[in-house]
N, C-alpha and C positions, 0 to 999 in steps of 0.2 A: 515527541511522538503524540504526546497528548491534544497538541496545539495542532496538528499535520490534523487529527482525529476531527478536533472543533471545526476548523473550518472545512473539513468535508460537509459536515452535516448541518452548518451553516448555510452553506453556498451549495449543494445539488445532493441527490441521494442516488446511488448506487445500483445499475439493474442488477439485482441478482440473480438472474436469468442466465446471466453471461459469466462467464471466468472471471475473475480478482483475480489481478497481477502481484506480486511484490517482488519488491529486487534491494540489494544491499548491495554497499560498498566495503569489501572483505571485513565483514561483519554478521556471521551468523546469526550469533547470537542477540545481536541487537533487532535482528529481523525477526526473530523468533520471538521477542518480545512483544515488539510491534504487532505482530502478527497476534497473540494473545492478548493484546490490548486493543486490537481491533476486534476481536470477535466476543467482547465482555458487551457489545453496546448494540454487535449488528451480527444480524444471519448471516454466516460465513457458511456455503455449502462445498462450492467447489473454486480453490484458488492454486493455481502457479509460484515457486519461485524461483526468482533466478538473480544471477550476480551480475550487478553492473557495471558495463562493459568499460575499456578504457579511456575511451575520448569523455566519456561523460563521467565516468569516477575520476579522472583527474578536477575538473572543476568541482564536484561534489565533494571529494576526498575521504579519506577512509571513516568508517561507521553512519556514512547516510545508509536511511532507509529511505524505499519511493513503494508508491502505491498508482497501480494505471487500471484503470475501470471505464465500463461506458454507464451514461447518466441515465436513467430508468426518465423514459417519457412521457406524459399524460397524453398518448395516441389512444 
């Protein structure tokens, strides 16, 4: 989760302008953590979650977390 965290904020940053997503693979609690380990670092105001679905939690398989955002633009 930690490493999912770094290269977010390595590689683009976050409009927070817009909804954060998160979604687990039937894993609550490991989303929940995520989710509090995401907002030790970044302004979390308004975020979604939801469980991820089955064509894509078969390859991910159980306790992935995912995080889906749009990138904040220098417009």
């Amino acid at each position: 989760m930690a490493k999912l965290i770094e290269m977010i904020d390595s590689q683009c940053a976050p409009d927070y302008s817009k909804t954060i997503h998160f979604a687990h693979s039937c894993d609550e609690k490991a989303l929940s953590d995520f989710i509090v380990l995401f907002e030790k670092t970044h302004k979390l105001s308004d975020y979604e979650s939801y469980t991820i679905g089955s064509v894509v939690g078969t390859h991910a398989g159980p306790g992935a977390v995912a995080i889906a955002f749009f990138e904040k633009t220098n417009q």
